[in-house]
C-alpha positions as CSV (number, residue, x, y, z in Angstrom):
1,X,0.0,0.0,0.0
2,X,1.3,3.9,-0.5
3,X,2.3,5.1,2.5
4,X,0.3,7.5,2.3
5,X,-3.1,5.6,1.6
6,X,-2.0,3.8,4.8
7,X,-1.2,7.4,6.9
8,X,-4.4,8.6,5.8
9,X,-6.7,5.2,7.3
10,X,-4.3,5.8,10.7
11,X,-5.4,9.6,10.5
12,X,-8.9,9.4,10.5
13,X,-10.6,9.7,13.7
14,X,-7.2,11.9,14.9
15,X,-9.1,15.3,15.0
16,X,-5.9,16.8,15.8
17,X,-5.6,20.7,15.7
18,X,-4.0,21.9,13.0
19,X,-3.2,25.2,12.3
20,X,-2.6,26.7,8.7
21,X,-1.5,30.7,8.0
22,X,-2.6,30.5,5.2
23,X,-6.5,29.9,5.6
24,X,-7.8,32.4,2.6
25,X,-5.8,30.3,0.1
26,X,-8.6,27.8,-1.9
27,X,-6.3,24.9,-1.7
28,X,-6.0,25.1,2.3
29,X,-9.8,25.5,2.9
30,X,-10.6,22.4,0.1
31,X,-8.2,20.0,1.8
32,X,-8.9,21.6,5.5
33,X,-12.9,20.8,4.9
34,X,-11.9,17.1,3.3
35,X,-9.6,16.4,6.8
36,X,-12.6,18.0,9.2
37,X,-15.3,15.6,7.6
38,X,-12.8,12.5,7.6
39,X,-12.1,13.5,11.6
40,X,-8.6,13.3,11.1
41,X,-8.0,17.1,12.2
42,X,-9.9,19.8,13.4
43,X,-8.6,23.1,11.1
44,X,-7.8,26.2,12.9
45,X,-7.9,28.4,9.3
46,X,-5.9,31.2,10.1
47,X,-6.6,35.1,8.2
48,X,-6.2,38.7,9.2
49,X,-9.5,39.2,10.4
50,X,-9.7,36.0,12.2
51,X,-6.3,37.6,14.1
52,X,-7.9,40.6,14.8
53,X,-10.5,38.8,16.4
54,X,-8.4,36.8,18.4
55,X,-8.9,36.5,22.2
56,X,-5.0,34.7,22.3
57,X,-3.8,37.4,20.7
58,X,-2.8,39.4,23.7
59,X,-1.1,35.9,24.9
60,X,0.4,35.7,22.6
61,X,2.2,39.0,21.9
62,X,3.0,39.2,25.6
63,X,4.6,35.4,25.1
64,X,6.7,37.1,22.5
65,X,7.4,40.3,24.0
66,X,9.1,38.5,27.2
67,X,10.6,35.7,24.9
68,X,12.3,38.0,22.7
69,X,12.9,41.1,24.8
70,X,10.8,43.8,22.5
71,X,8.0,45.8,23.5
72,X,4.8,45.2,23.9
73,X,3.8,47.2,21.0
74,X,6.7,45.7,18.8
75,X,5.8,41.9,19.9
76,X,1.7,42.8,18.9
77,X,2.8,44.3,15.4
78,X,4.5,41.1,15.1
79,X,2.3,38.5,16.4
80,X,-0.3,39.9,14.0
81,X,1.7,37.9,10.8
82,X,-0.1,35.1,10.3
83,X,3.3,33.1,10.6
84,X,4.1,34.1,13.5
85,X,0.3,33.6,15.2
86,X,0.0,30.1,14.0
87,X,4.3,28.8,15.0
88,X,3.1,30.9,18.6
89,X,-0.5,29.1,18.8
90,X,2.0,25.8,18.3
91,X,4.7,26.6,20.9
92,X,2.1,27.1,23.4
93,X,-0.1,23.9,23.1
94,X,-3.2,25.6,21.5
95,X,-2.2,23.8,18.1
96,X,-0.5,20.5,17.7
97,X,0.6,21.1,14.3
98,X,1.8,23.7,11.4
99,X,1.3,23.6,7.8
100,X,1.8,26.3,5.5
101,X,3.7,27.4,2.0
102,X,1.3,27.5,-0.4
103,X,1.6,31.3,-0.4
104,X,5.1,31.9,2.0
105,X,8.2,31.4,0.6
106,X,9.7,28.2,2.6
107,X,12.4,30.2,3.5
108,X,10.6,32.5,5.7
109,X,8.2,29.8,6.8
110,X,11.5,27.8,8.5
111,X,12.8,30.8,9.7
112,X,9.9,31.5,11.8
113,X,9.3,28.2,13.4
114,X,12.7,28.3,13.7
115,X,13.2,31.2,16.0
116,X,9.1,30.8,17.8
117,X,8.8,27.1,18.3
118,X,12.3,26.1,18.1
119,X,14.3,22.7,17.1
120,X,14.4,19.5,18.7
121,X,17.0,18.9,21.7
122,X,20.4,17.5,20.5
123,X,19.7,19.3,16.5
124,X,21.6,21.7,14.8
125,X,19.8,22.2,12.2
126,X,15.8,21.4,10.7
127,X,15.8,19.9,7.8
128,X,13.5,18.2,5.1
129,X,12.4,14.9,3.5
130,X,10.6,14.0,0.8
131,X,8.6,9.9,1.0
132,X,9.0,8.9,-3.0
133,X,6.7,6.5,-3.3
134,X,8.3,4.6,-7.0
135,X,5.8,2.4,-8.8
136,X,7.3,-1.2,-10.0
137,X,9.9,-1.3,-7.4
138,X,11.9,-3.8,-5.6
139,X,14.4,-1.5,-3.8
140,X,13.6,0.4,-0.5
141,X,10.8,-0.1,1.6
142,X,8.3,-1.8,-1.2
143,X,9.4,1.1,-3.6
144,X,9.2,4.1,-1.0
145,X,12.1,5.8,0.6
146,X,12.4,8.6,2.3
147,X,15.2,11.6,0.4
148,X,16.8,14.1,2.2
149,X,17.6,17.0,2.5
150,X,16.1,18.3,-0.7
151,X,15.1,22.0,0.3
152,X,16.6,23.3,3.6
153,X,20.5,23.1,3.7
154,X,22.2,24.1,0.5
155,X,26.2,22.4,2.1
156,X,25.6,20.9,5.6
157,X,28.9,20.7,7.7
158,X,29.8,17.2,8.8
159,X,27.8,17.5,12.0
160,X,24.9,19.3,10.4
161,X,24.7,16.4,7.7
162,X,25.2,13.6,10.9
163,X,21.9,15.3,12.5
164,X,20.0,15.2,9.3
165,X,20.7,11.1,9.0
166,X,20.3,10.3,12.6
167,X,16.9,12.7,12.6
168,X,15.9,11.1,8.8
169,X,16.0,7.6,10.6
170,X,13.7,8.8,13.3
171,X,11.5,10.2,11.2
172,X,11.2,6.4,9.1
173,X,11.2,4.7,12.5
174,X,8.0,7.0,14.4
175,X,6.7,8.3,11.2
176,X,6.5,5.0,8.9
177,X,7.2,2.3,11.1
178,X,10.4,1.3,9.0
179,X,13.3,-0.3,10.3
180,X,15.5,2.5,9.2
181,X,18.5,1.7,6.8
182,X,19.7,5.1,6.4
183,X,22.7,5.9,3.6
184,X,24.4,8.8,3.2
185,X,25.6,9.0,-0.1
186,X,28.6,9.8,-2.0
187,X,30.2,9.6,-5.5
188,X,32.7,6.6,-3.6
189,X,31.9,4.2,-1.9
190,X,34.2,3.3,0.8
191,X,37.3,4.1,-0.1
192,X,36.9,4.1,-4.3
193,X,37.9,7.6,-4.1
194,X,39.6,10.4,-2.4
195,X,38.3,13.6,-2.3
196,X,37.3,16.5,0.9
197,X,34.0,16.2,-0.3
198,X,34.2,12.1,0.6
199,X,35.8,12.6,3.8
200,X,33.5,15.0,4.4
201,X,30.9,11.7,4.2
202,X,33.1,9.4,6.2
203,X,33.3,12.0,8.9
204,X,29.7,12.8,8.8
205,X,28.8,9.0,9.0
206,X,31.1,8.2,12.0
207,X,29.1,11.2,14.0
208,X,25.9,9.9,13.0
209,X,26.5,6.3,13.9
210,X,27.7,7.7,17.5
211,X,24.5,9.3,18.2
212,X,21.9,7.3,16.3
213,X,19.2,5.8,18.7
214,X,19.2,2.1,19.0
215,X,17.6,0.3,15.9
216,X,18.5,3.2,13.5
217,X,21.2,1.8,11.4
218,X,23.6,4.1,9.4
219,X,26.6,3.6,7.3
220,X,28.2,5.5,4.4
221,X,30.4,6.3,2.6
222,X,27.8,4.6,-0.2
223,X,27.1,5.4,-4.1
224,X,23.3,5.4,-4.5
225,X,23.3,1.8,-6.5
226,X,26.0,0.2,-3.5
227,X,23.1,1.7,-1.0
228,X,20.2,0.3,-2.9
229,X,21.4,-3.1,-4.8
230,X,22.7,-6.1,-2.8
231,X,24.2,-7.4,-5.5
232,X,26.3,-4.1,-6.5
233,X,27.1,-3.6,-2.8
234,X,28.5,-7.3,-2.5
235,X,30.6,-6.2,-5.7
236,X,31.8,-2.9,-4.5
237,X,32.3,-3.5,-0.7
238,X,35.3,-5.6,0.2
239,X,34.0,-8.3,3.1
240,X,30.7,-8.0,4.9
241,X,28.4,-5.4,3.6
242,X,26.6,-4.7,6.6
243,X,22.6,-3.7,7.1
244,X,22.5,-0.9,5.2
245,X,24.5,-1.3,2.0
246,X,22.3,-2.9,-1.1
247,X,19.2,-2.4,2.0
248,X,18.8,1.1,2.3
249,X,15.4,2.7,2.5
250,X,16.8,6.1,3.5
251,X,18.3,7.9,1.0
252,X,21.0,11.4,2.5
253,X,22.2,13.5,0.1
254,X,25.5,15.1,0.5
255,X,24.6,18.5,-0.4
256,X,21.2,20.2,-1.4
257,X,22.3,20.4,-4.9
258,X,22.6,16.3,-5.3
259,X,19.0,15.6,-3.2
260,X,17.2,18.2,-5.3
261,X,17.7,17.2,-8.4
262,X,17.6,13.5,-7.6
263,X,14.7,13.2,-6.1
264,X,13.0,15.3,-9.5
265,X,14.9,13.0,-11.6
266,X,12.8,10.5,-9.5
267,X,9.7,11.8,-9.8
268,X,9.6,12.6,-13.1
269,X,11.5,9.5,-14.6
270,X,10.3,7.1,-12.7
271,X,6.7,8.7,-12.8
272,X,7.0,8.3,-8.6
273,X,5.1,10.2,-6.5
274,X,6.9,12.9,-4.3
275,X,5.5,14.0,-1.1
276,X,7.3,17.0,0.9
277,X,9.0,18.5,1.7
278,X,8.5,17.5,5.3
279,X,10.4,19.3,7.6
280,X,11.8,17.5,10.5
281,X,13.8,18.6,13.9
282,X,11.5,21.1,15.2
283,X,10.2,20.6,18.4
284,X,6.5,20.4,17.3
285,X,5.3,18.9,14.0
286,X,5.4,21.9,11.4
287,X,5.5,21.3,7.6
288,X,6.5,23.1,4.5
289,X,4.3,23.1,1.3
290,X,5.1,23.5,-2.6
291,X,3.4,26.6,-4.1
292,X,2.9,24.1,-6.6
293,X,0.5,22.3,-3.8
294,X,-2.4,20.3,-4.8
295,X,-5.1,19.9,-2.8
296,X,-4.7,15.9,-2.7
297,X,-1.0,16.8,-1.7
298,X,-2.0,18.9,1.2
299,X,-4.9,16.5,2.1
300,X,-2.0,14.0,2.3
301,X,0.3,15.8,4.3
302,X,-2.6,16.9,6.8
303,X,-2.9,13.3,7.4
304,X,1.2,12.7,7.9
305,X,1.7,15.5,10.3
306,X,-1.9,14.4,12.2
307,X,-0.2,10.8,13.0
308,X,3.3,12.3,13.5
309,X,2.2,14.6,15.9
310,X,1.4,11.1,17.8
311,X,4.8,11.5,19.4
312,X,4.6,14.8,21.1
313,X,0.9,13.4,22.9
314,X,3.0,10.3,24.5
């Protein structure tokens, strides 16, 4: 089954509060009204005038004035963006979960749930994935694995690249139910070439595999058909291959430039479906959109971020 056909069935009877900035866009209200009659979330549509009206308002502003250290004035002017109501309405437990891009650049929606709700203890850095769901598959999980990070970090440092696997793996672990195989990726794979950009790799999987959860396996560095073919990882890798290599179901791109345009190369090639991005390492489920948004896609990441957000309730 998609994963996403199957997140959808766990979703429904949820009602989980989401929140979405963007409430006057047609998309939003479509797939908001869809999730509200399936139960799986209970849409708090967000507009100027519905801000305006707001009896949290004053909370919130006076939340930000004494987070922040600006006036009260200063922290009401700001808490009046429709970005910054919903990631505040989040941080303080009157939302469970953020969705918005459809009209916000996904720049400026990260860097406010960045600075207002904040990122998970132990991360550097949030980050993003995309679930490819590839028709006619044998690789991955059943043709679905999870790419990242294909919109946040354009060259994570070693460390920032460790968190991203280590939080990818938790995501297919609490998120999907996988056993995570994660792979961070290179042009070598272990040891077939020498390059900064490979020991950057090595380095970054060492620090990962330190701080990795139990159950999350990592290993790297892998080229993408040594991480997702047993039988070109047996040829490439001198002695045992391990769990991941020829296994993996999660996919970590060395640099923004390599996930991005793999995981189009994906989609449109392989005529696989592409959900995300998700972000991932905030302290309370919050997700990016595509302008390019459908309503099924939204519909379908409602119902994601409704069963992630199963994690913060435990």
């Amino acid at each position: 089954m998609n994963p996403i056909n199957s997140m959808e069935k766990k979703a429904k009877g949820l009602n989980r509060r989401i929140i979405f900035p963007e409430g006057e866009d047609e998309r939003i209200q479509k797939a908001a009204k869809k999730a509200a009659k399936e139960k799986i979330a209970e849409p708090i549509l967000i507009t100027p005038k519905v801000i305006e009206k707001s009896e949290k308002l004053k909370k919130y502003a006076k939340e930000y004035s004494k987070k922040f250290k600006v006036s009260n004035e200063t922290a009401m002017s700001i808490i009046k963006h429709p970005l910054f109501y919903s990631a505040m309405a989040v941080k303080l437990g009157d939302a469970d979960g953020m969705i918005g891009g459809c009209v916000y650049t996904s720049g400026d929606f990260i860097a406010v749930c960045k600075q207002v709700i904040g990122l998970q203890k132990g991360v550097s850095v949030p980050s993003s994935f995309f679930l490819m769901s590839i028709p006619n598959c044998e690789f991955g999980e059943e043709g679905n694995f999870i790419y990242s990070d294909a919109s946040v970090n354009p060259n994570p440092t070693e460390k920032e690249l460790a968190d991203i696997a280590v939080v990818s793996g938790e995501t297919a672990k609490t998120l999907f139910n996988w056993k995570p195989k994660v792979a961070i990726l290179s042009f070598s794979t272990k040891g077939s070439a020498e390059h900064p950009d490979v020991c950057k790799v090595i380095n970054a999987t060492k620090i990962a595999q330190k701080k990795a959860k139990k159950g999350i396996a990592i290993d790297g560095e892998l080229q993408a058909d040594s991480a997702v073919i047993q039988s070109v990882a047996k040829k490439k890798i001198k002695g045992k291959t391990g769990s991941v290599a020829g296994q993996a179901n999660v996919l970590i791109f060395p640099d923004l430039d390599a996930a991005n345009i793999s995981y189009k190369l994906t989609q449109r090639l392989a005529k696989a479906d592409a959900y995300g991005p998700i972000l991932q390492g905030f302290a309370k489920p919050v997700s990016d959109l595509s302008r390019g948004a459908t309503v099924k896609d939204i519909y379908g990441v409602i119902a994601m971020l409704c069963v992630w957000s199963k994690r913060w309730k435990k």
